[in-house]
C-alpha positions in Angstrom: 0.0 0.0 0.0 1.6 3.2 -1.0 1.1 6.1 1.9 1.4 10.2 0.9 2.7 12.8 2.8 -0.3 13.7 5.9 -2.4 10.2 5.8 -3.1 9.5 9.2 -2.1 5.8 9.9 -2.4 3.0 12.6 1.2 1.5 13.2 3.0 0.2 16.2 5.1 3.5 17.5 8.3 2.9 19.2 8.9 4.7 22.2 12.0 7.1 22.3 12.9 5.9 26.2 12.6 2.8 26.4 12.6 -1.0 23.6 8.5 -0.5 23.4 6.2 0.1 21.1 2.3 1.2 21.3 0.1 0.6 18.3 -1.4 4.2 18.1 -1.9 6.7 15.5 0.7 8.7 13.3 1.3 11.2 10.7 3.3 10.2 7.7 5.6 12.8 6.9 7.9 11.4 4.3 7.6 11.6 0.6 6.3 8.3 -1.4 9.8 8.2 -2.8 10.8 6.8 0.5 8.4 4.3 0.5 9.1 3.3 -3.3 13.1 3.1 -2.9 13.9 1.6 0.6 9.8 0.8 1.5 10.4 2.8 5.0 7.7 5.8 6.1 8.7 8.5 8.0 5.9 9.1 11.0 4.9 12.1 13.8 3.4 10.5 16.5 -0.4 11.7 16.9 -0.9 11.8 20.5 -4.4 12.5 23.2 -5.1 16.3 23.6 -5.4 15.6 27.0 -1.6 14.8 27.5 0.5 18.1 28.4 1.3 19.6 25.7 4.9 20.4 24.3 6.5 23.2 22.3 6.1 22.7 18.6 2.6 20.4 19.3 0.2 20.9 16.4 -3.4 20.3 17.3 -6.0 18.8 14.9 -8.6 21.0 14.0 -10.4 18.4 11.6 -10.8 15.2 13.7 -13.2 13.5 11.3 -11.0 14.3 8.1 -8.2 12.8 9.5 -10.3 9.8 10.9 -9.9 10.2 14.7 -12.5 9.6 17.5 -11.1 12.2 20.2 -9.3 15.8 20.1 -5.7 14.7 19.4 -2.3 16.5 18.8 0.6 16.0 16.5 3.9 16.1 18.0 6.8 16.5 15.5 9.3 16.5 18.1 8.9 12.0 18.3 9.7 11.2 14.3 10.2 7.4 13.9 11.3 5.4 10.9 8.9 1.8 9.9 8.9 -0.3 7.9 6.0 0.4 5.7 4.6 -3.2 5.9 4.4 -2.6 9.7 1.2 0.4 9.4 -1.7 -1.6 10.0 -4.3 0.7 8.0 -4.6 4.1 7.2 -7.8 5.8 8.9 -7.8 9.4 7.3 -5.6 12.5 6.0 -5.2 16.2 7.9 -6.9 19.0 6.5 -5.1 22.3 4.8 -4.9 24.1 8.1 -3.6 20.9 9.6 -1.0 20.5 6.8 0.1 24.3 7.2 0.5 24.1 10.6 2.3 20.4 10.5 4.5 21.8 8.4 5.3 24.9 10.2 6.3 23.0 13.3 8.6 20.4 11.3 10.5 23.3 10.0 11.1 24.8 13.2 12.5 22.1 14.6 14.9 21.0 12.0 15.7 24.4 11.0 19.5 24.3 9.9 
């Protein structure tokens, strides 16, 4: 299954802290290229709105376009490589304003 740039996916996350991994939702951030040449997918980790929220977190203004049952928040700052067999399905795609904003916050925190 080929995935574009802001689908929102199901896939088993790795944690940053610790060998773990939570099947959860994520924002696929990488070009299809990617995907075609190496079959990887880079992901943002889409996270509850009710967890504290960090510098650079992008909230979702468009739940049911991007296919999610509760207020939820990107959060550029945990990016993780998979393995593009490993996402389970894909359950929707961010909005404009979501793009925009997604965008916004990646460029901030990789400005170099």
């Amino acid at each position: 299954m080929a995935f574009a740039p802001f689908d929102i996916v199901v896939v088993p996350f790795p944690y940053a802290d610790r060998l773990a991994e939570k099947r959860r939702p994520a924002v696929v951030v990488s070009a299809p290229a990617l995907e075609r040449r190496h079959g990887l997918v880079w992901l943002a980790m889409v996270t509850s709105a009710s967890n504290p929220a960090w510098r650079g977190d992008v909230v979702i203004g468009d739940l049911k376009s991007a296919g999610l049952p509760a207020p939820s928040r990107i959060r550029p700052a945990k990016l993780a490589t998979v393995d593009a067999a490993r996402i389970v399905r894909r359950i929707g795609k961010l909005d404009a304003g979501d793009r925009s904003s997604l965008r916004t916050s990646l460029k901030a925190l990789a400005a170099w």
